[in-house]
C-alpha positions as CSV (number, residue, x, y, z in Angstrom):
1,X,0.0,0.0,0.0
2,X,2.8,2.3,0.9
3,X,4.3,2.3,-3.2
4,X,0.6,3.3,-4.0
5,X,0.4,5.6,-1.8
6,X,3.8,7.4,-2.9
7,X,2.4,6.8,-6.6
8,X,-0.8,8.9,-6.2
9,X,1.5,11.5,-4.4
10,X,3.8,11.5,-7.1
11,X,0.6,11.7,-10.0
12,X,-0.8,14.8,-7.7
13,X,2.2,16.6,-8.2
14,X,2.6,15.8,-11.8
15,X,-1.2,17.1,-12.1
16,X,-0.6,20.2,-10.1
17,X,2.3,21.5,-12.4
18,X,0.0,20.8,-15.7
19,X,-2.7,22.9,-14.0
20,X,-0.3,25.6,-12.7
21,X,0.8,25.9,-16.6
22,X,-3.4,25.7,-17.5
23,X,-3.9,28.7,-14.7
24,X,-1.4,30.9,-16.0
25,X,-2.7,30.9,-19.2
26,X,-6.8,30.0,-18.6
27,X,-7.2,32.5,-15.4
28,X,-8.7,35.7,-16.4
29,X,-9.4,37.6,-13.1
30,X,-7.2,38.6,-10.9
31,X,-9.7,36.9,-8.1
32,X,-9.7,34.0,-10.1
33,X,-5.7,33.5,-10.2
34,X,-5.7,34.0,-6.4
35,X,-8.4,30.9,-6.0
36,X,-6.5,29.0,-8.5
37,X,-3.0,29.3,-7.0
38,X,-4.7,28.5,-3.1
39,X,-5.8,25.3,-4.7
40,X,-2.6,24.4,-6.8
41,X,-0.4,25.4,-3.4
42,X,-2.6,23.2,-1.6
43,X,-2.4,20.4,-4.2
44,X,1.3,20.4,-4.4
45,X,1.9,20.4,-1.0
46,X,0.0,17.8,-0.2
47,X,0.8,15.7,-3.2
48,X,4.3,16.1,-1.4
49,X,3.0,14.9,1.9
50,X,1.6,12.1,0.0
51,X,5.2,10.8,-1.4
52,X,6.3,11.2,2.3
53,X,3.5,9.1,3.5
54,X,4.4,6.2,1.5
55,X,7.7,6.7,2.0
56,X,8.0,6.5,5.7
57,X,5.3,3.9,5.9
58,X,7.5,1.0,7.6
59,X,7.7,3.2,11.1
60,X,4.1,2.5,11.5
61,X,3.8,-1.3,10.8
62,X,1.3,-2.3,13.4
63,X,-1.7,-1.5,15.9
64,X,-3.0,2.3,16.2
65,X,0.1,3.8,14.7
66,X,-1.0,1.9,11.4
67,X,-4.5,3.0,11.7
68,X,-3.8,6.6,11.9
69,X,-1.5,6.5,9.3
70,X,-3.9,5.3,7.3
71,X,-6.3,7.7,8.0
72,X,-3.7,10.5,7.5
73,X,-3.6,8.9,3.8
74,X,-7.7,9.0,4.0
75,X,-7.7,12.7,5.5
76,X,-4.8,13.9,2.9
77,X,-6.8,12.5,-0.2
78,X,-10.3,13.6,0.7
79,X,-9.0,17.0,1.0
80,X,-7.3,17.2,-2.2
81,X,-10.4,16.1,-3.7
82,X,-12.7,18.3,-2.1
83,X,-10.7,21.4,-1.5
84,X,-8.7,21.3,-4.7
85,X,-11.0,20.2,-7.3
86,X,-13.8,22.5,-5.7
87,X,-12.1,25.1,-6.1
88,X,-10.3,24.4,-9.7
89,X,-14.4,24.1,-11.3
90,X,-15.2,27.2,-9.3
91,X,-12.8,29.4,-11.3
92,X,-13.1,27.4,-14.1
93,X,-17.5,28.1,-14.0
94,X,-17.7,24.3,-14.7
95,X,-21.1,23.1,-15.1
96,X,-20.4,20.6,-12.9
97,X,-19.4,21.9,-9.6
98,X,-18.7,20.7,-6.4
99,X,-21.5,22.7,-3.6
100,X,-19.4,26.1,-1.9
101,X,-18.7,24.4,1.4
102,X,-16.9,21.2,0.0
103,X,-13.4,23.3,0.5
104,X,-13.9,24.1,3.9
105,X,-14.4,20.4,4.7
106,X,-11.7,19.5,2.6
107,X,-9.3,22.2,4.3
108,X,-10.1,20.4,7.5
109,X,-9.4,16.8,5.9
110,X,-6.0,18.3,5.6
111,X,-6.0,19.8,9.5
112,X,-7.1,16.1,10.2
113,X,-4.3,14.4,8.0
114,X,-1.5,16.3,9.5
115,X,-3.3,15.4,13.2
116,X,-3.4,12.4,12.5
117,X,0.2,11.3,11.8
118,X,1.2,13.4,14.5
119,X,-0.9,10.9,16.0
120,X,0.5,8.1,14.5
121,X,4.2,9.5,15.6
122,X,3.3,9.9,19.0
123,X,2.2,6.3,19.4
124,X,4.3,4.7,17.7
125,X,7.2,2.7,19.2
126,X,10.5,5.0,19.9
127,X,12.5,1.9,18.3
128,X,10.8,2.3,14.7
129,X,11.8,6.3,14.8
130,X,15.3,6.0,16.0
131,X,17.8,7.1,13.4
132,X,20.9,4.7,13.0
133,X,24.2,5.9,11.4
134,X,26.7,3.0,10.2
């Protein structure tokens, strides 16, 4: 699960340069450009967070600490999809848009995300985090 998981954070990050290029050149308002860049900062960042989760996946191999990583993954999805995309067919007047108040809950799917693997940090054991030099 942990190469998926780095996958999809590598394909969000790949997505959110293509629709920085597509803002720069499909954004007419300066209100607009603001909106967009909020939801391609947000995208990148936590397409990065993403990578990171899959990456350091192995320091939370069992119990709670597992469960809370996975919900960070859970949390850090959701609110790319309801934060980012809300706000991408807002400025883009899309006929299909996501209701207003989808990015607000999707802004707190990220709070959440980031709570929960300081969560999963907290709890898990201290031998799993300790840092070895040969």
């Amino acid at each position: 699960m942990s190469r998926t998981v780095s996958i999809i954070g590598t394909l969000v990050m790949a997505s959110g340069i293509l629709l920085a290029a597509a803002g720069a050149h499909l954004v007419g308002s300066i209100e607009a450009e603001k909106i967009w860049r909020s939801a391609n900062q947000m995208q990148l960042v936590h397409g990065l967070g993403l990578c990171a989760l899959g990456l350091f996946r192995h320091y939370f191999e069992r119990g709670l600490a597992y469960r809370l990583w996975q919900a960070a993954v859970f949390f850090m999805c959701s609110g790319i999809t309801l934060f980012c995309v809300t706000l991408y067919l807002k400025v883009l007047g899309a006929a299909f848009s996501l209701p207003a108040y989808f990015a607000p809950i999707g802004g707190m799917s990220f709070f959440f995300a980031w709570l929960m693997l300081a969560g999963a940090l907290v709890v898990s054991s201290k031998k799993n985090l300790r840092v070895t030099s040969n």
